[in-house]
Structure formats: structure tokens, C-alpha cells
Residue frames as qw, qx, qy, qz and C-alpha x, y, z in Angstrom:
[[0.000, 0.888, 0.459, 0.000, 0.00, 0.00, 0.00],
 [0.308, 0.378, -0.079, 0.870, 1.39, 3.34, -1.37],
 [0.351, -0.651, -0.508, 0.442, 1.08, 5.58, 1.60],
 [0.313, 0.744, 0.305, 0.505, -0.04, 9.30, 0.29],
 [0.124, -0.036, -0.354, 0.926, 0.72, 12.85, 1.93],
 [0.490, -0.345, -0.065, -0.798, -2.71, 13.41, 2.66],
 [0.849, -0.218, -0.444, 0.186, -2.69, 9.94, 4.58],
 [0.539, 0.034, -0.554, 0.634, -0.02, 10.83, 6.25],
 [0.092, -0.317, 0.079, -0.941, -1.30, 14.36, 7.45],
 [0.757, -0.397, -0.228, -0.467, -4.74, 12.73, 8.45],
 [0.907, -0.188, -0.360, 0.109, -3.04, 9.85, 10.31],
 [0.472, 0.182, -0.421, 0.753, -0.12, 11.82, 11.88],
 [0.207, -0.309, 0.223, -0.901, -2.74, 14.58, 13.50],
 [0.816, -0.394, -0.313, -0.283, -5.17, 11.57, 14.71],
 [0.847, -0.427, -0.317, -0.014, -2.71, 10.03, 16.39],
 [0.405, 0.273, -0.286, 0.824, -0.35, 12.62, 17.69],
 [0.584, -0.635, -0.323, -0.390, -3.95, 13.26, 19.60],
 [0.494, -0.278, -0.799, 0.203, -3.41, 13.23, 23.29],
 [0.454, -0.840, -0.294, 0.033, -4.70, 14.16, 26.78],
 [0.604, 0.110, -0.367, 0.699, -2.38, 16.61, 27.39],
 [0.511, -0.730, -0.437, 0.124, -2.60, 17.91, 31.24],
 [0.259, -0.758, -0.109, 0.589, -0.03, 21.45, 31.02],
 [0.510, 0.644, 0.296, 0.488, 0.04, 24.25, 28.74],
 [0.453, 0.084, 0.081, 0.884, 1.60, 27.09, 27.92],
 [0.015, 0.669, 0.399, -0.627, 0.24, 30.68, 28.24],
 [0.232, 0.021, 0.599, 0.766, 0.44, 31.26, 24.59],
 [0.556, 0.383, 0.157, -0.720, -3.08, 33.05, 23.83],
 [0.115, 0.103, 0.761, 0.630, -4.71, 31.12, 20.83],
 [0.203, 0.044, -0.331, -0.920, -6.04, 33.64, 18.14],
 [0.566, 0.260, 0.115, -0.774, -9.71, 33.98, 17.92],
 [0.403, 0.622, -0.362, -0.566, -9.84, 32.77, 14.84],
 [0.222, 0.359, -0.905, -0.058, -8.49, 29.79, 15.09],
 [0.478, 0.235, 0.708, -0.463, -11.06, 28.35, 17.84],
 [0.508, 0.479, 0.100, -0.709, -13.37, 29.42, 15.05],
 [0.526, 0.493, -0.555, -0.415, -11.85, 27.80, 12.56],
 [0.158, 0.027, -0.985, 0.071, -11.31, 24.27, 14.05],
 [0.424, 0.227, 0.570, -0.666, -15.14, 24.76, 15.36],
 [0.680, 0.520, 0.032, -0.516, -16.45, 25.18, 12.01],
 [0.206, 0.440, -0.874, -0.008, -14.13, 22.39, 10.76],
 [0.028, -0.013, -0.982, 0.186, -15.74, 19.63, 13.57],
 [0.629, 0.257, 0.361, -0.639, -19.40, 20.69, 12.71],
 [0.362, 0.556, -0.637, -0.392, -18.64, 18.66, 9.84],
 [0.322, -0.080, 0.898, -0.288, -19.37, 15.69, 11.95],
 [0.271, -0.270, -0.821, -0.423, -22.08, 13.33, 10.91],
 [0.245, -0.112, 0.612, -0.743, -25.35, 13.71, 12.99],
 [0.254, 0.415, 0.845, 0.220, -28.60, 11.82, 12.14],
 [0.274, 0.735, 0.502, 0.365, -30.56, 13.16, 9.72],
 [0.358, 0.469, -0.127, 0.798, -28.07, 16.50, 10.53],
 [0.555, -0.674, -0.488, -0.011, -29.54, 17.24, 13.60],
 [0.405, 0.471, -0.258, 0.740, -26.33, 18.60, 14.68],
 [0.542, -0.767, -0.274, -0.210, -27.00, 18.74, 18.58],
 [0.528, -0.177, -0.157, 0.816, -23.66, 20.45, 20.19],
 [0.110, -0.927, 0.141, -0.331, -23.78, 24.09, 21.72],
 [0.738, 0.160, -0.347, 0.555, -20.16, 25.21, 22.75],
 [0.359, -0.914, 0.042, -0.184, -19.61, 27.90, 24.94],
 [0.730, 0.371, -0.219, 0.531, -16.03, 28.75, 24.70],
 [0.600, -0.779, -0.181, 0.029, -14.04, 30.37, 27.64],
 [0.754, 0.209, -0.209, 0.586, -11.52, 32.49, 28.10],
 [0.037, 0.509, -0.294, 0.808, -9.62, 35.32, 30.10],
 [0.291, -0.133, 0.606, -0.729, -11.74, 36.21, 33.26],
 [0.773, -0.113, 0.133, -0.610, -14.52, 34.18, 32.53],
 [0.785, 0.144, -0.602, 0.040, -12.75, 31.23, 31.63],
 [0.190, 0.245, -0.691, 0.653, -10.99, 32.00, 35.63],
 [0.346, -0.207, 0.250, -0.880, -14.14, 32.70, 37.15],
 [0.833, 0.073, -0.361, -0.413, -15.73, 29.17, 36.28],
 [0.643, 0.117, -0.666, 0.359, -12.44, 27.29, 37.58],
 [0.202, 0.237, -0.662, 0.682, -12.35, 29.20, 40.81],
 [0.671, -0.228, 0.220, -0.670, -16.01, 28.66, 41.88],
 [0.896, -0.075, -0.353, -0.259, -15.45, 24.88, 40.82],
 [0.533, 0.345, -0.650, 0.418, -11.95, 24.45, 42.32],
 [0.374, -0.315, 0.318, -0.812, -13.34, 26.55, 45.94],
 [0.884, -0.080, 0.052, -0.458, -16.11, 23.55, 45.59],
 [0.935, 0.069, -0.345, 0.045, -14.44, 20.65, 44.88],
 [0.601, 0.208, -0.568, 0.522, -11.89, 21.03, 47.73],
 [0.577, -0.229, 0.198, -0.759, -14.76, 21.64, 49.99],
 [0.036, 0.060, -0.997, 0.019, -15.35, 17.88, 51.21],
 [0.353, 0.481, 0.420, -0.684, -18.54, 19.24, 52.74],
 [0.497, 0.529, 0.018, -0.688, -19.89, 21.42, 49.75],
 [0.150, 0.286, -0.877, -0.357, -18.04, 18.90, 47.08],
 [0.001, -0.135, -0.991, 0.016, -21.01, 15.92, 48.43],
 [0.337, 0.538, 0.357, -0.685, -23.21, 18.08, 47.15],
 [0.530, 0.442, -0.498, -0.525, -22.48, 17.43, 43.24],
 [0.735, 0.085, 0.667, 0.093, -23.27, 14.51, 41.65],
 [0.090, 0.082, -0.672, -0.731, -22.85, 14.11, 37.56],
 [0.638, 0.251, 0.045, -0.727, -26.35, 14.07, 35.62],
 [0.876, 0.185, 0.078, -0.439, -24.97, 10.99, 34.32],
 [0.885, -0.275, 0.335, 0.169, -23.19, 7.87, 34.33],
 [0.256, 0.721, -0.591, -0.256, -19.41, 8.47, 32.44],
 [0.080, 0.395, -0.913, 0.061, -18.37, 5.32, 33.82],
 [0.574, -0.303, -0.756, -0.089, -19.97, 1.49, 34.41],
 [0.626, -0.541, 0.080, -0.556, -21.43, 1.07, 38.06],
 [0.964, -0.141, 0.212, 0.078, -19.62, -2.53, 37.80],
 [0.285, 0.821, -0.454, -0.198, -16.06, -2.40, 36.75],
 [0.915, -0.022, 0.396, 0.066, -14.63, -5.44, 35.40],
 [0.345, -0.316, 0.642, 0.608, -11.42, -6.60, 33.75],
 [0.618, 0.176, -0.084, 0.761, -10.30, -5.42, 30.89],
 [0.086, 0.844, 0.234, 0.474, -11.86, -1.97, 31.51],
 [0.261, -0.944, 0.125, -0.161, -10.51, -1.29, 34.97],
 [0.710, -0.423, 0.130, 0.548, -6.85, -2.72, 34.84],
 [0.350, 0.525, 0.208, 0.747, -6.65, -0.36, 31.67],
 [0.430, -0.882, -0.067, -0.179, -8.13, 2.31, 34.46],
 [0.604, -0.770, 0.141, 0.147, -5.91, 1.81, 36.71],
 [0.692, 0.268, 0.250, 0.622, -2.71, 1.54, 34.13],
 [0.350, 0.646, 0.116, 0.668, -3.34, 4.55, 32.54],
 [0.486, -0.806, -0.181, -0.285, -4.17, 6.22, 36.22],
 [0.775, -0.559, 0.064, 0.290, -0.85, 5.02, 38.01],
 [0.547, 0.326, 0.199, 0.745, 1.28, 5.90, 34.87],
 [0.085, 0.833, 0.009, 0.547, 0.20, 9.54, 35.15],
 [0.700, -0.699, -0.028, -0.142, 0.93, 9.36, 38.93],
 [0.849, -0.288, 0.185, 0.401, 3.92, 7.51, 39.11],
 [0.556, 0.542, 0.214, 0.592, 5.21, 10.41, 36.44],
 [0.298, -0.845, -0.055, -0.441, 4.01, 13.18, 38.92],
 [0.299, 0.206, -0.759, 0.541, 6.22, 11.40, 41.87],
 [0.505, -0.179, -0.160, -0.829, 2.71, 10.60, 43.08],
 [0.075, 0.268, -0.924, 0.263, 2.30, 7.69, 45.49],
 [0.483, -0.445, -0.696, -0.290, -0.96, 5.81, 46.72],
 [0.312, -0.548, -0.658, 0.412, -0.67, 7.05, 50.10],
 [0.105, -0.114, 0.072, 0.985, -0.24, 10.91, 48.78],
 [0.148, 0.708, 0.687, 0.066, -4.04, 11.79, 48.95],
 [0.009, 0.835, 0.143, -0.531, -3.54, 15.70, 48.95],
 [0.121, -0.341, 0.598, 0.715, -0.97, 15.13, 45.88],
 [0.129, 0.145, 0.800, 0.567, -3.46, 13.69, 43.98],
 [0.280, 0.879, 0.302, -0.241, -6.93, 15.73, 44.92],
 [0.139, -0.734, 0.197, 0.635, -4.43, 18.32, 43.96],
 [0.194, -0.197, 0.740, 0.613, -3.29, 17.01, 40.75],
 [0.162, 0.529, 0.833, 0.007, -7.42, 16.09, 40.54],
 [0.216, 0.833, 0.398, -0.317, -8.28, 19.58, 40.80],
 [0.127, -0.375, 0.447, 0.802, -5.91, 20.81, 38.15],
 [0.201, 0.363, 0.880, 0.229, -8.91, 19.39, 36.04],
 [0.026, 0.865, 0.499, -0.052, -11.19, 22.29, 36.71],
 [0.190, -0.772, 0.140, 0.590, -8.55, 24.89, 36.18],
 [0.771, 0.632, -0.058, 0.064, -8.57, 23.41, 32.21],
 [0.788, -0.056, 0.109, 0.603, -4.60, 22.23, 33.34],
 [0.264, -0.658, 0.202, 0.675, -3.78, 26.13, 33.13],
 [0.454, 0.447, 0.561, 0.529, -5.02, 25.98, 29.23],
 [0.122, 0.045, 0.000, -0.992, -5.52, 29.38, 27.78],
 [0.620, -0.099, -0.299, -0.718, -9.16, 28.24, 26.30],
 [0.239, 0.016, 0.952, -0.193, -11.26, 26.03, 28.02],
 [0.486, -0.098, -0.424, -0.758, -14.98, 24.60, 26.71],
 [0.483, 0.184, 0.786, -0.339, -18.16, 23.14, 28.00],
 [0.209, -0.145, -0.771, -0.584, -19.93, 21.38, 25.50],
 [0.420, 0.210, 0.482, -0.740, -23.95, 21.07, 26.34],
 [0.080, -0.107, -0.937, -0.322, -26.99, 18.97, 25.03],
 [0.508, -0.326, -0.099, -0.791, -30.63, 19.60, 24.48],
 [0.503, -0.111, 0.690, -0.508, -32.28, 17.11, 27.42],
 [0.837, 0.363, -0.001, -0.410, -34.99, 16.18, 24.45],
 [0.625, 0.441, -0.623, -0.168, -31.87, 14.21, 22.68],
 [0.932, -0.266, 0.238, -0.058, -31.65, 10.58, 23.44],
 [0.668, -0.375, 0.511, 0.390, -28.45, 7.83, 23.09],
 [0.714, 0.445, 0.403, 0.360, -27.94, 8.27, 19.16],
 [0.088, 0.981, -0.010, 0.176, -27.42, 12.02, 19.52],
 [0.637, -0.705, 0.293, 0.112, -24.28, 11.26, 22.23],
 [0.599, -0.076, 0.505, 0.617, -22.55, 9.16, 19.71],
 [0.442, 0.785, 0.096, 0.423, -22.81, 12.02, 16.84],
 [0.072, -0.969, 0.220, -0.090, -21.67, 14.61, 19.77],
 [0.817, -0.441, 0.290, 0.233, -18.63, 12.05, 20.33],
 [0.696, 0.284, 0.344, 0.563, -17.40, 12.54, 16.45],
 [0.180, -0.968, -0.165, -0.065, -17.78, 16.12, 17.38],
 [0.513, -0.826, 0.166, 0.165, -15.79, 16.27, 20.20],
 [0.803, -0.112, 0.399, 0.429, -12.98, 14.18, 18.14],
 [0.253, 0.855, 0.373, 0.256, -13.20, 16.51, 15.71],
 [0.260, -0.933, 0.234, -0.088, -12.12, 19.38, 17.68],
 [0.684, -0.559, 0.370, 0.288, -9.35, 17.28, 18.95],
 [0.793, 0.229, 0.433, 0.363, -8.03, 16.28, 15.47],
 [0.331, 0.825, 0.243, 0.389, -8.36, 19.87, 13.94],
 [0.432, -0.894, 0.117, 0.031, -6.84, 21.23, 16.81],
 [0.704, -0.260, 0.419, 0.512, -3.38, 18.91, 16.09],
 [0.592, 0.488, 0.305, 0.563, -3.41, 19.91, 12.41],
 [0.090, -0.953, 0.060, -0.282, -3.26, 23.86, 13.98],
 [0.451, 0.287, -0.515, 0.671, -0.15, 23.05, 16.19],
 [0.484, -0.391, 0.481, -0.617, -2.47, 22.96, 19.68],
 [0.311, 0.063, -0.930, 0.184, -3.55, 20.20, 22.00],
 [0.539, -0.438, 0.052, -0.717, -6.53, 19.76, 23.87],
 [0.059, 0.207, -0.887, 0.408, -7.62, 17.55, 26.85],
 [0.401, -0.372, -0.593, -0.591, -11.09, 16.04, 26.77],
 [0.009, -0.227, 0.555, -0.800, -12.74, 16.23, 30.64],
 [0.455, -0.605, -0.564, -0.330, -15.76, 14.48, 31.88],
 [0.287, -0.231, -0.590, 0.719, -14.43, 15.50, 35.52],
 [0.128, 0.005, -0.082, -0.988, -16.50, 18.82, 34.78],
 [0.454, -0.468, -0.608, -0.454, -19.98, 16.86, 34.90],
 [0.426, -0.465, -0.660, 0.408, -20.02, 16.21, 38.64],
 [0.141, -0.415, -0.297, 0.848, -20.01, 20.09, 38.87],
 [0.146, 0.349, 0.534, 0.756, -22.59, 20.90, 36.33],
 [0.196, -0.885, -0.406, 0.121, -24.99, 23.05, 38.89],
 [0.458, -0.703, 0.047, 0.542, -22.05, 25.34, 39.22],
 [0.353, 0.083, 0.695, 0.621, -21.47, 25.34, 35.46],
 [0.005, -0.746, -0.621, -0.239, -25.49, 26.27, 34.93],
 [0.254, -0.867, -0.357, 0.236, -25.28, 29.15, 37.23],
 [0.481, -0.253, 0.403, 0.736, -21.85, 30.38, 35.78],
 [0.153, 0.214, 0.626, 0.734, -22.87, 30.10, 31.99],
 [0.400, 0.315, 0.311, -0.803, -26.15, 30.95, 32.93],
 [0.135, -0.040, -0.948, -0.285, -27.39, 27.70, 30.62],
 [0.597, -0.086, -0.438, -0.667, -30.96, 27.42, 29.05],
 [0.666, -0.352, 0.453, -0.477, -32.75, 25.00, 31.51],
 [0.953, 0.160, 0.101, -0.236, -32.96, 22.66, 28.73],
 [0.485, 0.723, -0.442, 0.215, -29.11, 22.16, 28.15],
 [0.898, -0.407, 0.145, 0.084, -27.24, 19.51, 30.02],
 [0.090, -0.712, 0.687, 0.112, -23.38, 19.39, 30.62],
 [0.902, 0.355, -0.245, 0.018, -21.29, 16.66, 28.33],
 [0.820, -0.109, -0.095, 0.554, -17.99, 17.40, 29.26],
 [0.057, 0.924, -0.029, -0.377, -15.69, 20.01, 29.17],
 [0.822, 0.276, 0.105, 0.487, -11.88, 20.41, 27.08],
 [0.424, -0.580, 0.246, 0.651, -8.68, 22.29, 27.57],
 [0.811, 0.536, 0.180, 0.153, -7.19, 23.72, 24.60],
 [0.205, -0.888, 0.378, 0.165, -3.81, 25.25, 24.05],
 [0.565, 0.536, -0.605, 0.167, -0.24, 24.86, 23.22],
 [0.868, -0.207, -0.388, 0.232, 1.21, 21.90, 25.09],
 [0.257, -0.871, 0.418, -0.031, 4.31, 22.76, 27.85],
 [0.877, 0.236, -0.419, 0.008, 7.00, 20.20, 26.78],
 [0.061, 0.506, -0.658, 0.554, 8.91, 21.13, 29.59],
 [0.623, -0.285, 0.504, -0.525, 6.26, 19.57, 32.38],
 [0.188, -0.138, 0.972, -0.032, 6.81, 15.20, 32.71],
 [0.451, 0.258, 0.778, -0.354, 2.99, 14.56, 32.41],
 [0.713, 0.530, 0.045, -0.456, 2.71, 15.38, 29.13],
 [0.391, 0.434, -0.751, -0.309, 5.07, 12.82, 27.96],
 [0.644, 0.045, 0.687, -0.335, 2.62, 10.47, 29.71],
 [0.618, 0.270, -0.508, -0.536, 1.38, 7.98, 26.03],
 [0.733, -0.043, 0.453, -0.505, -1.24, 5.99, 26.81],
 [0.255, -0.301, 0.883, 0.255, -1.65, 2.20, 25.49],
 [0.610, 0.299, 0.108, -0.725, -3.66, 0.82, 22.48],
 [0.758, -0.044, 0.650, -0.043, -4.92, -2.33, 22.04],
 [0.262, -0.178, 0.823, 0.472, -3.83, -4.37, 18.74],
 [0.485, 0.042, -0.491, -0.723, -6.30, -4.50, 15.87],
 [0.396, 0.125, -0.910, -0.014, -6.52, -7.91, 16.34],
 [0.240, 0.087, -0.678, 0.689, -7.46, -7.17, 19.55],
 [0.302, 0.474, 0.663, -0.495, -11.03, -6.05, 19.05],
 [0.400, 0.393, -0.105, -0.821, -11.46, -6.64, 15.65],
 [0.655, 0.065, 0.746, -0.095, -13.08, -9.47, 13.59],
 [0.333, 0.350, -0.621, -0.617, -12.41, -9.98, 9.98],
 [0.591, 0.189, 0.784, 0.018, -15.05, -12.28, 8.37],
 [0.101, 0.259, -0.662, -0.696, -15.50, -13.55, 4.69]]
């Protein structure tokens, strides 16, 4: 198989993808958001439905979001007051799904000099989540209530989207369900349409190559591995 430069370009900015957890203070231009936005509406949606609303964040309001969640979520008290609107994760966790958990969970840790008994290092490292890892742009993504499970997987080729278009621009982004548990605090922030439920949020920015945890690179299973060729 001849391997084209447009291949490559597609395949180098998928999978040069990752979660990366510090960035740089580098503003990024207007323009750009805009342009990698109007890029990942491009997604498929049924019958175009197109059910993402973004609600981009930056400067003081992008601070003003982090420090009412951060304030909360290191509140033990006020913190067992959030719950997420809805399950990210199983209720039952069972091999493979949670030794890959806990892999990908000790690797970042054990990069951080992060230990199992260090519970303040890691809230800490936990709430860097709500501070969008010090990104210049963070986002909350939102959903009408009315959509049901077919709508979730369009907003998922969305979200990927964003990430992909973002690499081909020379940024990085971090995808974030952590941001559901606090989605009352989110509503009252954005000031969000009743009917609009939190998805997730996402960092965006230039990476810091200088900080250890972004040379964290997660593992991925083998074709083979969960696919099935039949004839």
C-alpha cells in the first residue's frame, strides 16, 4: 500500500492526539477556535440534527468558572453536594476496563512522583482538572435534554473533531468528563438554558514540553485485539 501525503497528514494529527494535562500561556487567536469549530461541525449527525452548543471560555470568565469549581471541589462538605447528571463510567467495573483504568491512572501518577498514600498530591493534581490544566481556552460542550443515546454518539465525532483539527493547527486539547459532577455550578456560571445539560468540558492550548505529564502515552490495544475480519 502506497502511503499518500494526505494519509499521512490525516493519520499523523489523529494520532499525535493526546490528553495533554499542562500548557503554555500562549493566547490562541480567535480565529483559530473558530476555525477548528467550524471544521468539527462537519461531523455526521442523524438526519443533521447537529445537537452540540459550545460555549467557549476564556480570560476572566474562563478564571471565574475554575475558581467557583476548584473553591467547591476542595470543599469535602460542599463537594457531596455534586453529583454528575450521568453515568461516564460502568457502576460494575470489570477486567479489561478497569486494569486499563488503573494503568493509565498510576502511569500519570507515578510520572508526577505521586504515590498511593499521597491523597492531597493527587486531589491536587485532581483539581488541576477544573482549572482546564492552566489551558488558555477552556470549553463546555452542552446537550438539548430532548436528545436521546444516538445524539451522544454524533456529539462524540464532534468532540474528536475538535481534537483532530486542533493537532493539524499546532495545539492540544484535553477532553474532561471530571467537569460533569459540577454541572450546577457550570449552569449558574454560563447561565445555561434549563434545557441544556453538561457533556464534558476540554482544555485547549499549546502543550508545555517542559512539564513530565505530558510525555505520559497511553496504550492501544492491537487490531486484532477487538477486531473481527469475516468472509
Amino acid at each position: 500500500m502506497i502511503r499518500t501525503e494526505q494519509q499521512a497528514h490525516v493519520d499523523q494529527a489523529i494520532t499525535s492526539r493526546r490528553s495533554i494535562r499542562a500548557y503554555l500561556p500562549d493566547p490562541v487567536a480567535r480565529e483559530d477556535i473558530e476555525s477548528i469549530l467550524e471544521v468539527a461541525a462537519r461531523a455526521p449527525s442523524g438526519t443533521n440534527t447537529q445537537p452540540w452548543k459550545v460555549y467557549v471560555l476564556t480570560g476572566s470568565a474562563r478564571d471565574r468558572l475554575s475558581a467557583a469549581i476548584v473553591n467547591t471541589y476542595l470543599d469535602p462538605q460542599a463537594a457531596s453536594g455534586h453529583a454528575e447528571e450521568y453515568s461516564y463510567y460502568p457502576t460494575k467495573w470489570v477486567s479489561p476496563y478497569i486494569d486499563r483504568r488503573r494503568k493509565v491512572g498510576w502511569d500519570l501518577y507515578s510520572l508526577l512522583g505521586l504515590t498511593r498514600e499521597d491523597k492531597a498530591g493527587m486531589q491536587a493534581q485532581h483539581a488541576r482538572n477544573y482549572g482546564f490544566f492552566d489551558a488558555p481556552v477552556g470549553m463546555i460542550f452542552t446537550i438539548d435534554r430532548i436528545m436521546e443515546r444516538g445524539s451522544w454518539l454524533d456529539y462524540g465525532m464532534f468532540l474528536q473533531n475538535i481534537m483532530v483539527a486542533a493537532r493539524g493547527r499546532g495545539l492540544d486539547t484535553c477532553p474532561q468528563a471530571a467537569f460533569t459532577q459540577f454541572h450546577r455550578i457550570i449552569s449558574d456560571e454560563l447561565q445555561l438554558p434549563a434545557n441544556e445539560q453538561v457533556v464534558c468540558g476540554m482544555a485547549l492550548g499549546y502543550a508545555d514540553p517542559g512539564k513530565i505529564e505530558n510525555s505520559l502515552v497511553t496504550q492501544r490495544e492491537p487490531v486484532s485485539g477487538f477486531a473481527k475480519f469475516l468472509e
